[in-house]
Every structure is written in structure tokens, then in C-alpha cells.
C-alpha positions in Angstrom: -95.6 142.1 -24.8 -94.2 139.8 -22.3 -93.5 136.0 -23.1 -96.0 133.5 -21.5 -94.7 130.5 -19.8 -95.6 128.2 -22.8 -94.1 130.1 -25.6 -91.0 129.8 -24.1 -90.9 126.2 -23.7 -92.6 126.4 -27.7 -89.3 128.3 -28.4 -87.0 125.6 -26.4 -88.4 122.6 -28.2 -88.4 123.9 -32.0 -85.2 125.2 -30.6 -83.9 121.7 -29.7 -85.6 120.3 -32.5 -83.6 122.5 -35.1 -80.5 121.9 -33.1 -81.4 117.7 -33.3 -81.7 117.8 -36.7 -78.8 120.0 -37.5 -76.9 117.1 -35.5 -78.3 114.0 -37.3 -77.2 115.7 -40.5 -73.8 116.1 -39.3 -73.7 113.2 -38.0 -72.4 114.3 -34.4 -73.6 112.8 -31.1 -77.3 113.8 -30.0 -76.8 115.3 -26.7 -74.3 117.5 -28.5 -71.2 116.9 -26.6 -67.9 116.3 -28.7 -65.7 113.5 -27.8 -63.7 112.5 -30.2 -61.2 114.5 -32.7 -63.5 113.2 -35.9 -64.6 115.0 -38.4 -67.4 114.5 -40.9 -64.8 113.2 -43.1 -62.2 111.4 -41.1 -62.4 108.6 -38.3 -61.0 109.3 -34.7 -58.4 108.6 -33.1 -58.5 109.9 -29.8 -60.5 111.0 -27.0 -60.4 115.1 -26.6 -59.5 116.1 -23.1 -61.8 116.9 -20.4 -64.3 114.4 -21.8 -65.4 112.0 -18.8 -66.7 108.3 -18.8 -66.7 105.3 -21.3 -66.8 106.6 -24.7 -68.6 104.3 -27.2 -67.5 103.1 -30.7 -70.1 105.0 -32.8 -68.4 108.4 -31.7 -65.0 107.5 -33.4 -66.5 107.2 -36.9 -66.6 110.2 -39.8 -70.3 112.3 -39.8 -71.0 110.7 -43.3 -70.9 107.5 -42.5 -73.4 107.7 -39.3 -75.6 109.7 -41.2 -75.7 106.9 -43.4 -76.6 104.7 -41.2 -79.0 106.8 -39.5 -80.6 107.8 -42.7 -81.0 104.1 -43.7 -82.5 103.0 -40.0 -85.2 105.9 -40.2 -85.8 104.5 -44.0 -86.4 101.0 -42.6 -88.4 102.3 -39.5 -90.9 104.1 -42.2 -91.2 101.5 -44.3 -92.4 99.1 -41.7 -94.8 101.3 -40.4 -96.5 102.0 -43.5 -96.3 98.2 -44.5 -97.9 97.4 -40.8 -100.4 100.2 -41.3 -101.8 98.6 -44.6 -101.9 95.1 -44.0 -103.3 95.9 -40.6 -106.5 94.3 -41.0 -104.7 91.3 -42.9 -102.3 90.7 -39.9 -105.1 91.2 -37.3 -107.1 87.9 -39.3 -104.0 85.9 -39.6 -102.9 86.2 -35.6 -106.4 85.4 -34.8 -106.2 82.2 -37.4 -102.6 81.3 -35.5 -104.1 81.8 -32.2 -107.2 79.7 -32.9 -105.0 76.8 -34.1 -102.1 77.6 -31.7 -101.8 73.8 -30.8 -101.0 73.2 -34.5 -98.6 76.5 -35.1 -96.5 75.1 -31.9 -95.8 72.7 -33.4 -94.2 74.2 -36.6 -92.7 76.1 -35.0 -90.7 74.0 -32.6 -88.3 72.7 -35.3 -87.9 76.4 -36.5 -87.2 77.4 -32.9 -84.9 74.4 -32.0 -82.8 75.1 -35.4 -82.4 78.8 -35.0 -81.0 77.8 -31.4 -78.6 75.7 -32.2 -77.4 78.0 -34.8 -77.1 81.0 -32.9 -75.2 78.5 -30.1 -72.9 77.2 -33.0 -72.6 80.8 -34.6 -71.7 82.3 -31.0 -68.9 79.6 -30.3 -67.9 80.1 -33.4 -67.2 83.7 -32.9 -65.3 83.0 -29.6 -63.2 80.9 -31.1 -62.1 82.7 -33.8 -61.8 85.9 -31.7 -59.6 84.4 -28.8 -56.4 85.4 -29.9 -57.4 89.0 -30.6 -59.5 89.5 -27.3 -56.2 87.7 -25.5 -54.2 90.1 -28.1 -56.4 93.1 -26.2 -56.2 91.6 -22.6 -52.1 91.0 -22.3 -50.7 93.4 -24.6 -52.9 96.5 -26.0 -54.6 97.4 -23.2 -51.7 97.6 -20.8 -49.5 99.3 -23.5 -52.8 102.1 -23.7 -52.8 102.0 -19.9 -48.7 103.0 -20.1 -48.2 105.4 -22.8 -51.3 107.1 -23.0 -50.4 110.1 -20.5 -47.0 110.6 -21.8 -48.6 111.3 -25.2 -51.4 113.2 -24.2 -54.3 111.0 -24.3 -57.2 110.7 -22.6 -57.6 107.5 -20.5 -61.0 107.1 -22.7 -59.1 106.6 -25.5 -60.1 103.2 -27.2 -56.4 101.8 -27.4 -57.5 100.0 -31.2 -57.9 103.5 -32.4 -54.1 104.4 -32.8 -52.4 101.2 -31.6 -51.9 98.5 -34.1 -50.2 95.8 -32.6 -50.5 92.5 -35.0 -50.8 89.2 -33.3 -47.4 87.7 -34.4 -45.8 91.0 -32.9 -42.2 88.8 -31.6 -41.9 87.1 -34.8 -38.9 88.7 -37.0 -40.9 89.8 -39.8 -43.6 91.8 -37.6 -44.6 95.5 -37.5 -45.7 97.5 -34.7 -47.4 101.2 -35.7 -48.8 103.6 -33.4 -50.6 107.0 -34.2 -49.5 110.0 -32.4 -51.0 112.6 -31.6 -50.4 116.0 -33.8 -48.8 118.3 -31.5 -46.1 115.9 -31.0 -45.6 117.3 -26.6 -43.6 114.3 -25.8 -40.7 113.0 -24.9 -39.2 109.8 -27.7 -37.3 108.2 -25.3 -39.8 107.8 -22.4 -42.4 106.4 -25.4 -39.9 104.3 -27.0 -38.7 102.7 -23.6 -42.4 101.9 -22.5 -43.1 100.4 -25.6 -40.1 98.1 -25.2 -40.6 97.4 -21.6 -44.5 96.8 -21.8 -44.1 94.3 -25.2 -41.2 92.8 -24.2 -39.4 93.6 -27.0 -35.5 93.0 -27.8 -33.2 94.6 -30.7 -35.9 96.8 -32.1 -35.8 99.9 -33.9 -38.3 102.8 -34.2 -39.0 104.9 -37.3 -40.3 108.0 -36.5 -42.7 110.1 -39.1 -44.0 113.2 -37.5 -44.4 115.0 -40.3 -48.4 115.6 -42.2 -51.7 115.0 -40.4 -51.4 111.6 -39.3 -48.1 111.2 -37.7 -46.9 107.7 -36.5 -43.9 105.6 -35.5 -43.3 102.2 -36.7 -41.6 99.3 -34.5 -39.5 96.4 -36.6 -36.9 94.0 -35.1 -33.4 94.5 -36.6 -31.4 93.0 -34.4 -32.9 90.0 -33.9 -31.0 86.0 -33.4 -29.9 84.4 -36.9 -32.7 81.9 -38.6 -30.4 79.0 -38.0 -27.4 78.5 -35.5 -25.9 75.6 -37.0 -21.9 74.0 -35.6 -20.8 73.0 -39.3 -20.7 76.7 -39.3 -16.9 77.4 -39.4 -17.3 80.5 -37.8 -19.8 78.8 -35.1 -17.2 75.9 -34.6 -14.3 78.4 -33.8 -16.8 80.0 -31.4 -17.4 76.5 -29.2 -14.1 75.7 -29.6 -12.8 78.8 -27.8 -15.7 78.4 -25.0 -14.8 77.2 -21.5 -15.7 74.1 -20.2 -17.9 76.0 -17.2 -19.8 78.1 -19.9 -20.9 75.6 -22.9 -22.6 78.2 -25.7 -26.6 77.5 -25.7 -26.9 80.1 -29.1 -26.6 83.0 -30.9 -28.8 85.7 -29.3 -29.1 89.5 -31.3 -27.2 91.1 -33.4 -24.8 88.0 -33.0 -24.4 87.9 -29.4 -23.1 84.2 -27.6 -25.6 83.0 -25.1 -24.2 80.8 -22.3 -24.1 80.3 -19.0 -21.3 79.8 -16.6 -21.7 76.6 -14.9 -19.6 77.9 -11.9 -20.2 81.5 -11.1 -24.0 82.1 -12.6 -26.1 79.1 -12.0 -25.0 74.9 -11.5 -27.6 73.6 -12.8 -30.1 74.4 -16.1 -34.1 73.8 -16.3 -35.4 73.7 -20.1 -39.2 73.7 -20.1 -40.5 72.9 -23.3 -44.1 71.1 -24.9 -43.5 68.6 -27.4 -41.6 69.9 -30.4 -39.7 72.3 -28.6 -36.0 70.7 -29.0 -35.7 69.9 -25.5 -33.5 67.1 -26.5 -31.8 69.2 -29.2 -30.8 71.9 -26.2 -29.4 69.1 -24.1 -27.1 67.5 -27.0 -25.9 70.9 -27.3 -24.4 71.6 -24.0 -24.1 67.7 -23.0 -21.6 66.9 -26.2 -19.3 70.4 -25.5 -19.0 69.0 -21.6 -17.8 65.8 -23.0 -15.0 67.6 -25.5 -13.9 69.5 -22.3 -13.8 66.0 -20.0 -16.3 66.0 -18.4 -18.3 63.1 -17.3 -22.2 62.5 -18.4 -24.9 60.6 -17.0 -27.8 60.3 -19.1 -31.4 59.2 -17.2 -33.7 58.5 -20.3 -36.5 56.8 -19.0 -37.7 57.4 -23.1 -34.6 55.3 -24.6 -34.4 57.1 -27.7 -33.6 60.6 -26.7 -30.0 60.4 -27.2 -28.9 57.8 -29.4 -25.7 59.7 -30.2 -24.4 59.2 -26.6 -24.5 55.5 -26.9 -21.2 54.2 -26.4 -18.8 57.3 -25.2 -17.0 55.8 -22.5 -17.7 59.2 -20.8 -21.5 58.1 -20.8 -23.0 56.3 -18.4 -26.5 55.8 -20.6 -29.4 54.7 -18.2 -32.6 53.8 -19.8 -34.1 51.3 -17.3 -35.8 52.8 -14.2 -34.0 50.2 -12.1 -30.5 51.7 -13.7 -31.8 55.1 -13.2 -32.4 54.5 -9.6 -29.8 52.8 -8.3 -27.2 55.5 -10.6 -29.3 58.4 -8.7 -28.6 56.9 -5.5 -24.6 56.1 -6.1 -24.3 59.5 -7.1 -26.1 60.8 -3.8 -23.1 59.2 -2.2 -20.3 60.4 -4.4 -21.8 64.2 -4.0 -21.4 63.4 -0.3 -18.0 62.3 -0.9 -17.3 64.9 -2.9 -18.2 67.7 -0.6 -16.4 66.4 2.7 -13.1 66.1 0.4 -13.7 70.1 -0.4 -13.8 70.1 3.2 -10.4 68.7 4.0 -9.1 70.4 0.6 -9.2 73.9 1.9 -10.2 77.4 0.0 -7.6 77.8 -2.1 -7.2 73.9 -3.7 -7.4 73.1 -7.6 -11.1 72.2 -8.2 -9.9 69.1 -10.8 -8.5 67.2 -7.5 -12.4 66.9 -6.1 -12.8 64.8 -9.2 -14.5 65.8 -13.0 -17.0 67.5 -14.0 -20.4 65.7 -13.3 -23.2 66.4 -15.8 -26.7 64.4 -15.0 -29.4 64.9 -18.1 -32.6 63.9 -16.4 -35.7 63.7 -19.3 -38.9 63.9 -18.9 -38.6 64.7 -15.1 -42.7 64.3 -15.4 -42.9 61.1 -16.1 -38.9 59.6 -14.3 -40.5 61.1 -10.8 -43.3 59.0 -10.8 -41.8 55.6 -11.7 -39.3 56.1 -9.3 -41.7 56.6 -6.8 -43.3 53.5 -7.9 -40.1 51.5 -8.5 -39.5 52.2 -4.8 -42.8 51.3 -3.6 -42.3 47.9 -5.3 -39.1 47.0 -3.8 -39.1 48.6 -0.6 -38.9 46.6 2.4 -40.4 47.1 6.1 -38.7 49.4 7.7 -37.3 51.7 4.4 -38.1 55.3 4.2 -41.4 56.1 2.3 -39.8 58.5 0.2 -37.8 57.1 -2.6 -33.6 57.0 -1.7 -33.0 58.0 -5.8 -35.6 61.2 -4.9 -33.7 62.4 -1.7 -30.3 61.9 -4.0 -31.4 64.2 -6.1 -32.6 66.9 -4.2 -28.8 66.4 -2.5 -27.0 67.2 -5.8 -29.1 70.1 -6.7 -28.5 71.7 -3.3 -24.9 71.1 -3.6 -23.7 70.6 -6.6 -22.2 74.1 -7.3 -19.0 72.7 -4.6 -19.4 68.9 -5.5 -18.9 70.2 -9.0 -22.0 68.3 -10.3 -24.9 69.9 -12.4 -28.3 68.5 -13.1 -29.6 69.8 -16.8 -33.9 69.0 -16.2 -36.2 68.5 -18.9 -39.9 68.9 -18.4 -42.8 69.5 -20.0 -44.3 70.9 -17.2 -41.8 71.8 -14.2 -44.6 72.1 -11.4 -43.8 72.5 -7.9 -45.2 68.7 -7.4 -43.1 67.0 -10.3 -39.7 68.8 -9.0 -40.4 67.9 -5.2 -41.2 71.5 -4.0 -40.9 75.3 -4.9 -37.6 75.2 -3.2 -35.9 72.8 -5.9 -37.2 75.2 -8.0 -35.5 78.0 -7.4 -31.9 76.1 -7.5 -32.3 76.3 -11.4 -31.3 79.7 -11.9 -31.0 79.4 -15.5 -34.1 78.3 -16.9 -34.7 77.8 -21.0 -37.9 77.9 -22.3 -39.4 77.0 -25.8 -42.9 76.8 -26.9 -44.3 78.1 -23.5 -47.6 78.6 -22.2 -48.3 82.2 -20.2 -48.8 79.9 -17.2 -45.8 78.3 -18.0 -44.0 81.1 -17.8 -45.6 82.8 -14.9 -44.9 79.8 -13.2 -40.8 79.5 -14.1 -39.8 83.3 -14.7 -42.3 85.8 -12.7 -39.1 88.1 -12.0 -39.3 89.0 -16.1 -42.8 91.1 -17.1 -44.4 91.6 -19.4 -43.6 87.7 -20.8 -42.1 87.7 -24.4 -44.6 86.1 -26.5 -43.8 82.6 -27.8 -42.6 81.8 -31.4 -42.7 78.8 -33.2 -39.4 79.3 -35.0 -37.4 76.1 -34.8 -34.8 76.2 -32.5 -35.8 79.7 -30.4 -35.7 79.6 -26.8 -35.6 82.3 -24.2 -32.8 81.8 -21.7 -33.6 83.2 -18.6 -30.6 84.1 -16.4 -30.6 86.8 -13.4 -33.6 88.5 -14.0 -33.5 88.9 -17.9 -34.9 86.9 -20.8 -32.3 86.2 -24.2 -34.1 85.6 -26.8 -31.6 82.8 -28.3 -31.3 80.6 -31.5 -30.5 77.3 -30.1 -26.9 75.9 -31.4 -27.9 73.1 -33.4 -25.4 70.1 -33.1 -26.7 66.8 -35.8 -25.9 63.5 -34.0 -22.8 62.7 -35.9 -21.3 66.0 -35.2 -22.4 66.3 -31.3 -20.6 62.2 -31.1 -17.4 63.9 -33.4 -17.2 66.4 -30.8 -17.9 65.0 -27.9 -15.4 62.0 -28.3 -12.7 64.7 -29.7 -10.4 66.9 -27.3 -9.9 65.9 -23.8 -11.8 62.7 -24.6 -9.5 61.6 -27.0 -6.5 62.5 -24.5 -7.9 60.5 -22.0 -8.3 57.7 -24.0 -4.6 56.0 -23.3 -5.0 57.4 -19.3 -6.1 55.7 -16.6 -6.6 55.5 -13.0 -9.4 57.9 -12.7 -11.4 58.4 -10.2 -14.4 55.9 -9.6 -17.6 55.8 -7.9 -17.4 54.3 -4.1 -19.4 50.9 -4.5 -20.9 48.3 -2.7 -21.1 44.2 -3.4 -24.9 44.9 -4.4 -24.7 48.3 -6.3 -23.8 47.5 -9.9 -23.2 50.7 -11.7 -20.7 51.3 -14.8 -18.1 53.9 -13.9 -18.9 56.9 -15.3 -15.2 58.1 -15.3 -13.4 54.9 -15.4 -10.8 54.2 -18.0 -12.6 53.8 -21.4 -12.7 50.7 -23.3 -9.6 49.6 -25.4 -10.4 48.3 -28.8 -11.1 44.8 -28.4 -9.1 42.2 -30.1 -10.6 40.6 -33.3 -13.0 37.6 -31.8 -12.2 33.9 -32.8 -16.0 33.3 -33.3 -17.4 34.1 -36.7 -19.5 37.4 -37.3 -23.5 36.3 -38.0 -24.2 36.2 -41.5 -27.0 38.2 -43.3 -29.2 35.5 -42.5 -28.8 35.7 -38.8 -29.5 39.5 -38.8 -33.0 39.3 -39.5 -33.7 37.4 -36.1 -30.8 38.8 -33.8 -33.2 40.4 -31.1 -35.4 37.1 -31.4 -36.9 35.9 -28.7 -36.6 32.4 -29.3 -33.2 30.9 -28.2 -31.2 29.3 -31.5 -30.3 25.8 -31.4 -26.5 25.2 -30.2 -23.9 23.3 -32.1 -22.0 20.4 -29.7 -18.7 22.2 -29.3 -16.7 19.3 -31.2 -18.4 20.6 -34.4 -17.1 23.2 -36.5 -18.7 26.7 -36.1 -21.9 27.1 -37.3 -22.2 23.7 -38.4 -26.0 22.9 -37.6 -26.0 19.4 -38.3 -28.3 17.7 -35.2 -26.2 15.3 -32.8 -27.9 12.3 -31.5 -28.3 12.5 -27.5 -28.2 9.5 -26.0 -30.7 8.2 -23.9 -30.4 7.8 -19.9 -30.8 4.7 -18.7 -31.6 6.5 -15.4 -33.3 9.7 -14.0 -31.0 12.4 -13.7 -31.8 14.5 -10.9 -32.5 18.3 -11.1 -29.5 20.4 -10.5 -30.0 23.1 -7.5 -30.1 26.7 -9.2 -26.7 28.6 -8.2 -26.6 32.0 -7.3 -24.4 33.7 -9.4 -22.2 37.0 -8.5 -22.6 39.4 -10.8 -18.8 40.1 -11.1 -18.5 36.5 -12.7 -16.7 36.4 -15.8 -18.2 34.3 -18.4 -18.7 33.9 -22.5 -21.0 35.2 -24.8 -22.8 31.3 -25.0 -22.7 31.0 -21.1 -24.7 34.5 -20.7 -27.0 33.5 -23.5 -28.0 30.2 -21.6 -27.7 30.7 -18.2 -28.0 34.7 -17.6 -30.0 36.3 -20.2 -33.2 34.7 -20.6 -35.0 36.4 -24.2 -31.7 36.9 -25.8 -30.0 34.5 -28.4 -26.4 33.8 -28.8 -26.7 34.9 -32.1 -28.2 38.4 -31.3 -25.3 39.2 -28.6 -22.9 38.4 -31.3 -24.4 40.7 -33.3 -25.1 43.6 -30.5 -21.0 42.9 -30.3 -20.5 43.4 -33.5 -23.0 46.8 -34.0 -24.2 48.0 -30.2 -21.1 51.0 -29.4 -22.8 50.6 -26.3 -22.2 46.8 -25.5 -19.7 46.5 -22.7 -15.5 45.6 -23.4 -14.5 42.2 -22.5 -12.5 41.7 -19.1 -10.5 37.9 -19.9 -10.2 35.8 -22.0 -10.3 31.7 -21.5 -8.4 30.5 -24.7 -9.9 32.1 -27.4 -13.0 33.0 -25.9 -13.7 36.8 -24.3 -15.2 37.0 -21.1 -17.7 39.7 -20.1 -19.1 40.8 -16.3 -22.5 39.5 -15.6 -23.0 42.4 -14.2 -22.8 44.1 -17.0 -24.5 42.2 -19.7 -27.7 42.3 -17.9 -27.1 46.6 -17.2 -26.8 46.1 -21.2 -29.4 44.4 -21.5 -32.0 46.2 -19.4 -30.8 49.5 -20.9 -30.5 48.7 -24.9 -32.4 50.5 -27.3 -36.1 49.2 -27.8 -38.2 49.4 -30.5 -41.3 51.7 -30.7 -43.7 49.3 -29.3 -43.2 47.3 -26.2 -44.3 47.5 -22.3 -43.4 50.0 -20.0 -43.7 48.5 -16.5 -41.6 48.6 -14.6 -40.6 44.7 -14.8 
């Protein structure tokens, strides 16, 4: 008897039926297809092959446990149907009583409503903020990695990359572990996987531990050879190192497995960009190559528009220490012209002449380049004059040396927060840093500063490590840590110390109105013990006073402070007519006190004498009294330390 139409789609549906069922007690998909490797028992890992679009999350987890869940769902879904079916009547009554007094229910329920809002708003933001770093985890490293490796070990593209790839969060610190699951049949090649892994997370000195063996194969990924925890120069062995380095190639730090880190001054890159947020050791990284310049003779400008950023360098009579954005201008401007000078004696030298007879090593440590570039500009537009160029003369300087300084033998080490395009004066100034360190960096950040190196190396906060970025390569580097007292040891040692008894060096080219200490002139012999007495305890307490001390009649013995009566004039006596005073004028500590530097007692220059390495020699004597350059007692003055509070303007 022949099948009717009907009975077979009667036999199709119980057939599908009894096939649905068999598949909700498995716990497999309902349409049947198979798209992951799991088994009623085990999770998945992978996608099988010839499986096509997105694969959800549901199809990677063991039979038992979505049967589980299924079971519990249909459990729920009967329970409140039989619940609604016998309180039917009930609920009818009490949605007609709400409805009839819906005016009234509104406004219960507009607290309720209003509260369950702002918890699900402060519940979602909640979420997202505790989720960024594994979704940015996903978004820069996983996924890409998946998107790399996934053919070369036989994976479908499907694959959910969480499923086999367990990449922690701190993955670059020392201590982290890296595991991936491979696949079982184990078609692929170690060397293509283990160099994708490296290249795609950025990873350096890293070994892989292979386990192929069992059901769940995997290799793990652990640093080895990574930089030393600390890099420190009382390190006898570290000390022998710097003292064997050249003078072009100061050591930054100890990259892996004990590898030096430095870069040659002359052949790889003049001049040296360290990006850094606060708390990075920019300052640290610039007393490291700055004080191993100095040992080798060089000569150091420091542009600290901070004050405080190198108190070691205070006083080196190879430092010219510039603090006031006056100094800092007119020292950016003076060396404009000696890079000028520089270059057309090159010119006249020839090829083949020894690079010492241009003149020595010129190192400029510009901080905070963020905040110096716009006071400059400012400075300038307060004092220029009808006619000047709008663009600051201590800005064009600049942009001189780092075009040229490789020949002129001068190099700019830059500190920034942020190195921008617009706080360096243009993408082109930019690329004349062709070492760049960075510490503490953004993804922006680096994007910005080394696009020629991808994947970025993620950021650690390990004191003291940097990447140096040098010809297309990132070092991951412990910075060489040098304390103050050791970096002014060092600095003031070797060919400092030998040039103490020299002189005649060369000197910047100045004019009657630029006043700028020489930055290679001959330093400072120790100055004869002074005829006046030292200040006495009692004096220290207001020796940066503002308030001028009272002046003993020069008859009187020293520090007597016994008043002498003035007599009285029996006439007017007329106003003296200001002088104007060269700043080349020699004159005593009491003269400058009176007539030079208004807001500083004689008492507190005595003492700066006494203490400040930093306060200038003395040029004469008249008698028994040393004389000191206007000149430079008001550079001192504008450039001494301050204290933590105080104005900035640029008055």
C-alpha cells in the first residue's frame, strides 16, 4: 500500500522530533551540524574544518553542561506556566485593580524605575571599566596573533582565539607566561609558529617549551633572557664597563642576556629623544649619558626651565646650568652662532682633519621641551621689537643645531612628555632623532615616535626600563642608574680633572650685550680664603631673605652692629642720576648687594659663596676684597635654585 502525502511528512516530523530530542540529550547543536572538536565531556578548542560563518560560544562547551542548562531553562519555562495557569484568575483581578488606579501605581513605580536605571547605568560602566584591559588585551594582541598563526596550525579562521590562546595581561613583564594549545596532529612547522609568536607580541629573549605529547598538547612562552632588575654604576663590573666606553657611544644600559646598550653619537644618530610620562626617569636617563660626556671632556649645557632636574650638575665648570628662560634663550641663540661657526671651520678644515680642532664635544639637555617651547615663544613676544622676526631667534637656533650637529659636533638629548609634531616645531625635527628612548609610553605615543617597529612592545612599569629605539629595532634596556654623588664623582674625574690646570680653550664668539658663561672656558681655580668672616649659624636662617640687613660703617670691626649716628644735613642733598652700569664691571660682594642685586642680602651672597658650587670665581681683588662680574652675579642670581613654591613668569 502506497504512502499518502501526509504520512510521509507524519514520518518526517516524529522523525525530526526523535532526532531533536536525541540532540538536547547530548547536548549538541539543534540543527545538527558539528562545529567544534567537543565532546560531551570535554570543552573545545577549535573550529573543525569546513565549518563556515561565526561560530557562537555555546558550541565550545562539553554536552553535559548544556544539557544542564537546557534541562534547568525547560524546568523554569514549566514552572511558570503552571504558576501563571493557576493564579490566572488572581492576576487577571489584580492588573485590572493596577489599571483602575494606574495614576497611583505610576507613581510607585517611578522611584523603582528610576533606581533600577541608574543601577543598570552604574552596573554597565562598571563592567566597561573593569573589562578595558582584557577587551584592549583582545583588540592589540590575541586577535592579531589568532589572525597569524591560525593557518600554519591548522585552524579554522572561526576559531575563537580565547579557546587555545592564553595570553595574560602583563605578558612583557619578566615573570609572565604565555601558553597556547595545539592542535593534536601536530602538521606544523616550530619555527614558522615560534617566529610569529615572537614577531606578532613583540617579544625579546624568550624561550618556548614544547609538550606535544598526551591529548592536550601545548607550548609555553617565558622570558629567559631578559635585562637585569637593576643596572646600577657602583657595580664594579658596570664601572669597568663605562669606563672602557667611548666618548661618541656613552652606555644607556644593560639590555638581555647582558648585552651594553648605547648609541654612537657619531656614526648612528647625533642627537637622542627620551619620551617619557611622569615617573619614567627621564631625568635619570639624561644624568646617565650627560655625566660619562663630561668624564670624556665634553662640554654640557643644561636648559632646565624646572630648576631642580639636575642638581648634581651645579657647579662643574664643564656646565653651563641655565634655569632662567631669559638664560635659556639668549644660551640657545649664542650657540646658533657657534654651530655656524663651527661648520664653516669644517669647511676650511678639509675631509681628512682631526675632529678635536673644530672644538669639544657639545652636549645641550633640553627638559621638558613641552613646556621651554612655549615660554620661549612668549619670552620673545615680550621683548621683541618692531621689525624682529615673529618666530623666536632661540627657536630657529635650535632647529640649526639639530640639522647640523652631527659636523658641528653638537648633540641635543630632548626630553618630553609628549614629543608632538607642534611642541618639536614640525615632523621634520622629528625625524633628526634617530634614537629615540621611551619609558612608560602610551600606544599613541609610540605610534607616534616609532611606527617603523610593529607590533609595539607593551609597557612595563619596572623602574628604570626603557626601550631604545635605534634603526628600526626596539632594546628593551635597563637604564644605567648613576646616584647624584656618583654621576658629579664621575663627571668631574678623567679628562675633567686633566683639564683642570689647562687653559686657553676655545670660547663662544660674543657680543657687548650677550652675557653667557663659557661653557668651555678654563674652570675656576680654588679661590683664596676670603678676609670677610663666614655667617654664623644665626645668619643662615635668613640668608635668601628678602629684606636687606643693616650695614656696619666700614670703620667698625666686622660684624659689629652697633648703630652710628648720621648726622643731620643742614641742606637738601640732591638726588644722584642712576648710572648705567656694564655688566663686565668688577665689584664686591657689598657693592652687588646694594647697588646690583635688589632681593638679596649681603649676608645671603656670603653664604651662597660659602655653599652655592655654582656661584661664580672671583676675577680681582681691591686689597682684601674679591671682585666678581656683574654680569655674572645677576646670571647667578636668575639661575639659582628656588624653592618649591614661587612664580613662574617670566619676570
Amino acid at each position: 500500500m502506497a504512502q499518502t502525502k501526509f504520512d510521509k511528512q507524519v514520518e518526517e516530523n516524529a522523525e525530526s522530533l526523535m532526532f531533536g530530542i536525541g540532540r538536547v540529550m547530548a547536548g549538541r547543536d539543534l540543527d545538527g551540524i558539528k562545529r567544534t572538536d567537543a565532546t560531551f565531556w570535554r570543552s573545545g578548542t577549535r573550529v573543525l574544518p569546513k565549518v563556515e560563518g561565526k561560530v557562537p560560544r555555546r558550541s565550545y562547551k562539553p554536552g553535559w553542561r548544556r544539557l544542564s542548562f537546557r534541562v534547568a531553562l525547560g524546568a523554569g519555562v514549566w514552572e511558570s506556566g503552571y504558576l501563571a495557569t493557576q493564579d490566572l484568575d488572581a492576576t487577571t483581578q489584580t492588573f485590572q485593580e493596577l489599571w483602575e488606579n494606574r495614576d497611583a501605581t505610576l507613581a510607585a513605580l517611578e522611584p523603582g524605575g528610576i533606581g533600577a536605571a541608574c543601577v543598570l547605568t552604574v552596573g554597565t560602566a562598571a563592567y566597561m571599566m573593569l573589562t578595558r584591559e582584557r577587551r584592549e588585551l583582545m583588540r592589540e594582541w590575541v586577535t592579531p596573533l589568532h589572525d597569524a598563526i591560525h593557518r600554519p596550525l591548522g585552524l579554522a579562521e572561526q576559531t575563537d582565539p580565547r579557546r587555545y590562546l592564553h595570553v595574560p595581561k602583563n605578558f612583557s613583564d619578566d615573570d609572565a607566561e604565555i601558553r597556547i594549545d595545539l592542535p593534536r596532529h601536530l602538521g606544523f612547522s616550530r619555527d614558522v609558529v615560534a617566529d610569529l609568536i615572537t614577531q606578532k607580541l613583540a617579544l625579546q629573549g624568550v624561550t618556548f617549551d614544547w609538550h606535544p605529547e598526551g591529548r592536550k598538547p601545548y607550548v609555553r612562552v617565558k622570558k629567559t633572557r631578559k635585562p637585569p632588575a637593576k643596572a646600577l654604576f657602583k657595580d664594579p663590573k658596570t664601572r669597568e664597563l663605562v669606563a672602557k666606553a667611548k666618548e661618541s657611544a656613552p652606555i644607556i644600559g644593560i639590555g638581555s642576556a647582558g648585552r651594553i646598550v648605547s648609541v654612537d653619537l657619531d656614526a648612528d644618530s647625533p642627537h637622542i629623544l627620551v619620551n617619557a610620562s611622569t615617573g619614567g626617569g627621564k631625568s635619570v636617563t639624561l644624568r646617565c649619558i650627560a655625566c660619562q660626556m663630561l668624564h670624556h671632556g665634553s662640554r654640557v649645557f643644561v636648559l632646565d626651565y624646572k630648576y631642580i632636574s639636575h642638581p648634581w650638575a651645579r657647579g662643574i665648570p664643564a656646565v653651563t646650568y641655565c634655569a632662567d628662560i631669559a638664560d635659556i634663550h639668549d644660551a640657545l641663540v649664542q650657540l646658533g652662532r657657534e654651530g655656524r661657526r663651527r661648520v664653516r671651520l669644517a669647511e676650511k678644515l678639509g675631509m681628512g682633519a682631526d675632529p678635536n680642532a673644530i672644538g669639544p664635544r657639545l652636549l645641550i639637555l633640553l627638559e621638558e621641551v613641552n613646556a621651554t617651547m612655549r615660554q620661549l615663544a612668549r619670552y620673545w613676544d615680550k621683548i621683541r621689537e618692531s621689525g624682529d622676526p615673529k618666530t623666536s631667534p632661540a627657536v630657529d637656533a635650535l632647529m640649526e643645531i639639530l640639522f647640523m650637529g652631527r659636523q658641528a659636533r653638537m648633540h641635543v638629548l630632548l626630553v618630553a612628555q609628549s614629543a608632538t609634531a607642534r611642541a618639536l616645531g614640525g615632523p621634520e625635527v622629528r625625524e633628526q632623532f634617530a634614537t629615540r628612548i621611551l619609558a612608560r609610553y602610551s600606544m599613541n605615543a609610540w605610534r607616534m615616535l616609532a611606527p617603523e617597529v610593529h607590533p609595539a612592545p607593551k609597557a612595563t612599569r619596572h623602574h628604570g626600563r626603557a626601550q631604545v629605539v635605534s634603526g628600526g629595532s626596539a632594546s628593551e634596556t635597563q637604564v644605567l642608574f648613576f646616584a647624584e654623588a656618583e654621576a658629579r664623582q664621575w663627571a668631574t674625574a678623567g679628562k675633567q680633572a686633566e683639564a683642570a690646570d689647562q687653559s686657553g680653550a676655545v670660547q663662544l664668539q660674543k657680543s657687548p650685550t650677550d652675557v653667557l658663561a663659557d661653557a668651555w672656558s678654563t674652570p675656576t681655580p680654588d679661590l683664596p680664603p676670603a678676609t670677610e668672616p663666614s655667617p654664623s649659624r644665626d645668619l643662615l636662617a635668613d640668608a635668601w631673605s628678602l629684606t636687606p640687613a643693616p650695614t656696619a660703617d666700614p670703620g667698625d670691626p666686622a660684624g659689629s652692629t652697633t648703630p652710628t649716628p648720621t648726622p643731620l644735613p643742614t641742606t637738601p642733598t640732591p638726588t644722584p642720576t642712576p648710572v648705567q652700569v656694564d655688566d663686565d664691571q668688577a665689584v664686591g660682594l657689598r657693592q652687588a648687594a646694594e647697588h646690583h642685586l635688589p632681593g638679596i642680602t649681603l649676608a645671603a651672597l656670603r653664604f651662597a659663596r660659602a655653599n652655592d658650587p655654582a656661584f661664580p670665581g672671583s676675577v680681582d681683588k681691591r686689597g682684601a676684597e674679591l671682585l666678581y662680574l656683574v654680569g655674572d652675579l645677576k646670571k647667578w642670581a636668575r639661575n639659582r635654585p628656588r624653592a618649591a613654591t614661587g612664580t613662574t613668569d617670566l619676570d
